[in-house]
N, C-alpha and C positions, 0 to 999 in steps of 0.2 A: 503504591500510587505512582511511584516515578518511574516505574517499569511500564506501567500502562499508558504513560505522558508519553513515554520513548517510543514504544510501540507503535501508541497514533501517530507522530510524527512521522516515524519511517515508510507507513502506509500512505501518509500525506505525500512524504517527499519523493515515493516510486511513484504515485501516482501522476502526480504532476509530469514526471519523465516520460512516462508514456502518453500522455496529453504530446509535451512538445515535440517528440518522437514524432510522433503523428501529423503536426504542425508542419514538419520540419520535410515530409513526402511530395514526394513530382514523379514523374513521368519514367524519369531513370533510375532514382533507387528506390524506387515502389518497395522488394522485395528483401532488400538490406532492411530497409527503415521498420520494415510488419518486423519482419525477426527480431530485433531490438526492442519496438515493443512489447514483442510478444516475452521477451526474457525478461523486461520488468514487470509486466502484468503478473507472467508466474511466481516471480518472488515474491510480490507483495500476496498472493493467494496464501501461496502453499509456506512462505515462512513468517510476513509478519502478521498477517488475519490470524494462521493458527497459533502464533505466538499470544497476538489477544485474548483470544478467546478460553487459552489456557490460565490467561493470568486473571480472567473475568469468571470462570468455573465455579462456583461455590460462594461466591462472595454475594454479600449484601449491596444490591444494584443501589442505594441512594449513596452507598458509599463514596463509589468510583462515581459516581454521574459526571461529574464533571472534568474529568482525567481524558476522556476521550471524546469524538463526536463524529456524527456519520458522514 
């Protein structure tokens, strides 16, 4: 359960980075700021989603219910 609490979080907390990433764009570093978000979008895909979804593989969903959220 606490690997899948960690998990959500880490997905919460890239996400928000690319949120303010985003926030954070103007005129002159348009194309710095896409790149950065674009490097935390990718890790939360490709290492904490499939990190979830490894640790949700087989398991009984009322178990975990509450360990994560979309």
């Amino acid at each position: 359960r606490e690997r899948v609490v960690k998990a959500s979080r880490d997905i919460t907390s890239n996400s928000k980075k690319v949120i303010f990433q985003v926030h954070r764009m103007s005129k002159d570093n348009r194309e710095e700021v896409l790149k950065k978000a674009e490097k935390y979008l990718v890790a939360v895909t490709e290492q904490y989603v499939a990190r979830l979804i490894k640790e949700l593989a087989g398991t009984d969903f009322w178990k975990l219910r509450r360990a994560y959220s979309p």
